[in-house]
N, C-alpha and C positions, 0 to 999 in steps of 0.2 A: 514413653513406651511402657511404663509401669502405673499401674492403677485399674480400677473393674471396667470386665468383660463390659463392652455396653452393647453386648447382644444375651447377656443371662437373662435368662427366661423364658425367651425366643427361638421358635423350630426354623431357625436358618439353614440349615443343613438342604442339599440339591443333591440330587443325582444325574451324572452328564456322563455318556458315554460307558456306565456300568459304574462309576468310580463315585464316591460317596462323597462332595466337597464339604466340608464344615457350613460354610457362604457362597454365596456365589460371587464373592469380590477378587477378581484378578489383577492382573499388570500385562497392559498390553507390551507382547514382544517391539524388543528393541529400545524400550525408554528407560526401562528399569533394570539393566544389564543384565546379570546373571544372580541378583539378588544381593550379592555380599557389598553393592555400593552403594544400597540403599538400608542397610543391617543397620544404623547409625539413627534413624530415624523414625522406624518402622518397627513395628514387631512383626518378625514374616509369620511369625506361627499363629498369628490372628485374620492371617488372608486365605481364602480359599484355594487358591494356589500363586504361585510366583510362576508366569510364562517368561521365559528366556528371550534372549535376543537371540537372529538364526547362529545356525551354525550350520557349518559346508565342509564338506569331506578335506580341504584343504584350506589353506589360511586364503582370505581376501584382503588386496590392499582397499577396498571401495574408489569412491570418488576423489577428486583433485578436490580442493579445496579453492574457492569458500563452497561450504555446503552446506549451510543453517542460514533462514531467513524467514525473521517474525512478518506476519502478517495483520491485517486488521481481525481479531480473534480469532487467530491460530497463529499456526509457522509454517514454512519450506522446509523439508529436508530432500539432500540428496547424498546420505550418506554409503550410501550402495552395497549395506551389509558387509561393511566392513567386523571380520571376525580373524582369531587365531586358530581355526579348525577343529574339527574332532578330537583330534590326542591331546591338546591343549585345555580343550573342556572339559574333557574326562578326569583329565589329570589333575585340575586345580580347578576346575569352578563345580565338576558336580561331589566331590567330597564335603564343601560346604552346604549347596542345596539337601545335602542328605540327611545333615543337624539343622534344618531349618526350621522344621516340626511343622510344615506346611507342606502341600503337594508340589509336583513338582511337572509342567509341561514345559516340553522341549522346543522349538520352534527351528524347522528346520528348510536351509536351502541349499538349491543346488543352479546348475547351469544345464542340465541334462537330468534324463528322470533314471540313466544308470548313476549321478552323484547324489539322489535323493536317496535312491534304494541303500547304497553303501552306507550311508550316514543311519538311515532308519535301522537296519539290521545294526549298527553297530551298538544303538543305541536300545533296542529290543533288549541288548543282552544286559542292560543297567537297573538292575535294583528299584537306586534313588528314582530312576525316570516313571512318571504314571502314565504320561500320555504323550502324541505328539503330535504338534502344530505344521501341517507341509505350508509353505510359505509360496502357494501359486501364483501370488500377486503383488509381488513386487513392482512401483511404477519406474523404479529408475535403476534398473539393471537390466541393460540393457535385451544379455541374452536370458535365454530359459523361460525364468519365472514367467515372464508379462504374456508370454506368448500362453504358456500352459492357463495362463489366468484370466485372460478374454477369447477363449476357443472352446467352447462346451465337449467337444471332442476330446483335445489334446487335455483338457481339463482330465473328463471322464477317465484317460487312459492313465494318464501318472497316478490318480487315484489307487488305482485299482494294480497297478504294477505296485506302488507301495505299501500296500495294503497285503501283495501276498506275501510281502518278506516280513511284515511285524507281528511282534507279541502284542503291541501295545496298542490302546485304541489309537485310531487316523481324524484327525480334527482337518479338514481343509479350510484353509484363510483366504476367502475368497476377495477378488476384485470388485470396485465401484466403480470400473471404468468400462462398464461394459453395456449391451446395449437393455439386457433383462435379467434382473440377478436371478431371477425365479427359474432359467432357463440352467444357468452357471450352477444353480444348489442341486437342481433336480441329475445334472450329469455328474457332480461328485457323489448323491445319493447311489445311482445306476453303479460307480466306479465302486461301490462298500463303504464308502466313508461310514465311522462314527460318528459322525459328529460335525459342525460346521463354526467358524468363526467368520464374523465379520462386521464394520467392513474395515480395509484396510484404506490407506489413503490416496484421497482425489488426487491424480496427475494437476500440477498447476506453474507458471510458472511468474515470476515477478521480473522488470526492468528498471533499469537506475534512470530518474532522467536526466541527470545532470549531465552523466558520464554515455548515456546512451548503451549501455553496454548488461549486458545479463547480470542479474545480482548471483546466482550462481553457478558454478562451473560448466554444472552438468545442462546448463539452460533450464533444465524443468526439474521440479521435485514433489515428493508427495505434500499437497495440504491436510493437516490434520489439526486440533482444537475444535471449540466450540462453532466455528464456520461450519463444521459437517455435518454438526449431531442431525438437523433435521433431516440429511440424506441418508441419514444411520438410520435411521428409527424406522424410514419408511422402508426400506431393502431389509431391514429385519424382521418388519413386517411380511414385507411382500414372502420374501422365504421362506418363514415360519409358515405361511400358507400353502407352499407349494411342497413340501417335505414332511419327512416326521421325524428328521434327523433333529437332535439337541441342538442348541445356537448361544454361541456365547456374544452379545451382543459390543462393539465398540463405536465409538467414534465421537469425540466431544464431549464425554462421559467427563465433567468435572462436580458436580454436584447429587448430593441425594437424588434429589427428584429427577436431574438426567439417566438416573443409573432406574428407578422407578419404571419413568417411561420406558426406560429399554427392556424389561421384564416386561410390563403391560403387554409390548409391542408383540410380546413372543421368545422372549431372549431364558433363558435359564440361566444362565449366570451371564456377569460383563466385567469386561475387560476397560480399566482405567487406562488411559496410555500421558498425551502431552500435560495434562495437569499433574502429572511426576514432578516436571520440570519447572513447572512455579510453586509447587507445596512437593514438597519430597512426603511430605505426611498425607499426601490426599486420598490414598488407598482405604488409611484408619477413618479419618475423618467421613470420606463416603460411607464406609461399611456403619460406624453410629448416627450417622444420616438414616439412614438404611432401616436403622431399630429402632429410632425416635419415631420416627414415621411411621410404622406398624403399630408401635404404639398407641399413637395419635391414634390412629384407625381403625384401631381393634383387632391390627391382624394379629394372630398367633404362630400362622408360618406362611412362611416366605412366599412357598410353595403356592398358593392360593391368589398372587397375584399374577403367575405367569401366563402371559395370552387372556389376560381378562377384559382386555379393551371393549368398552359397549358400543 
């Protein structure tokens, strides 16, 4: 965690959503908790922002358990946004993220788009908070999310209902489980959105065969890791063309040049997520990825590769 910037001398610096990031290297919600469990590893105040795991007006218990299962490059999760709520994060995890000396996006769910709005306004009124992540597209909770997050309608409306109770710019995290993402970006544009994240992970599900029996509880979970990055690149694509909304690009992002491609594609900044959990260090390690490369290249800022695809 100690030793030189390996982005000095370099215009890393992005602008998403009005808000100036240092880089555009993130933490996709949900892998990297609330920051303070990965503080051990990481220097947060070298990342462009630390995005949160969600959080929901009330505590979730999530799924029954087993709920984690490795795949051939990637894994299963069905962990169902298991969280301690609002007054619990407020209380103990955002006084941490506030000495993080990084920015700080919230990521937020609900069951209902009056549990979105509660938690948004609650979280408008937070200092530490820069921005907030609505979490439309959850694949394995059941209610709410999935539905707001493959219906360009219901999408368009929770947008736009939480968009009039906040201070803080609206990032919508859209679904890959749908039939055209370009359709899903353009109705959270119509809703106000600032901003757009995605994607979030492939609905999938594994079988034991010994036992014949579901490997986890829930039957299905989201696929994420390096299995998805080509469905990333190309729905970041696609949407970057259909919008003019900022896109922070995810999915399978474990190396420099995956994080590259997802800029090229269209992306302004991107969000690292499951390579968390085989390098706790992969955030740094991407971001001097990141500088070596421009290096090599001759770029001098960042900025100059986004949407440059020939």
């Amino acid at each position: 965690m100690i030793g030189k910037d390996p982005t000095e001398g370099l215009h890393m610096e992005v602008s998403f959503c009005g808000i100036n990031f240092q880089n555009p290297v993130m933490t996709c919600s949900g892998t990297f908790g609330s920051g303070a469990e990965y503080g051990e590893f990481v220097n947060l105040s070298r990342l462009g922002a630390v995005v949160t795991k969600g959080v929901s007006r009330d505590p979730w218990e999530g799924n029954p358990t087993p709920r984690l299962a490795e795949t051939p490059s990637g894994m299963l999760n069905a962990i169902g946004l298991q969280n301690p709520g609002i007054d619990t994060f407020v209380s103990r995890d955002l006084p941490f993220l506030a000495q993080a000396g990084t920015k700080v996006i919230v990521n937020v769910c609900g069951h209902s788009v009056g549990e979105y709005k509660d938690v948004v306004e609650r979280l408008s009124e937070e200092e530490a908070v820069d921005a907030l992540e609505i979490n439309i597209s959850c694949p394995n909770v059941k209610q709410g999310g999935i539905a707001f997050g493959t219906d360009p309608k219901q999408a368009e409306k929770v947008t736009r209902e939480v968009k009039a109770v906040s201070k803080k710019p609206i990032i919508m995290k859209l679904s890959p489980n749908v039939t055209s993402i370009p359709d899903m970006a353009r109705a959270c544009e119509a809703g106000g959105a600032d901003g757009l994240s995605l994607i979030n992970t492939i609905t999938g599900m594994k079988i034991d065969v010994k036992t014949r029996r579901f490997v986890l509880a829930n039957k299905t979970g989201g696929l994420s890791g390096p299995a998805v990055h080509p469905v990333a690149v190309r729905m970041v694509y696609e949407a970057a063309h259909a919008v003019k909304l900022p896109i922070i690009g995810m999915g399978g992002i474990v190396t420099a040049e995956d994080a590259i491609e997802m800029m090229l594609a269209g992306a302004t900044a991107i969000a690292v997520g499951t390579a968390n959990f085989r390098n706790p260090r992969a955030t740094e390690d991407i971001l001097a990825g990141m500088a070596q490369y421009m290096r090599d290249n001759g770029i001098s800022d960042i900025r100059d590769i986004i949407g440059a695809v020939e």
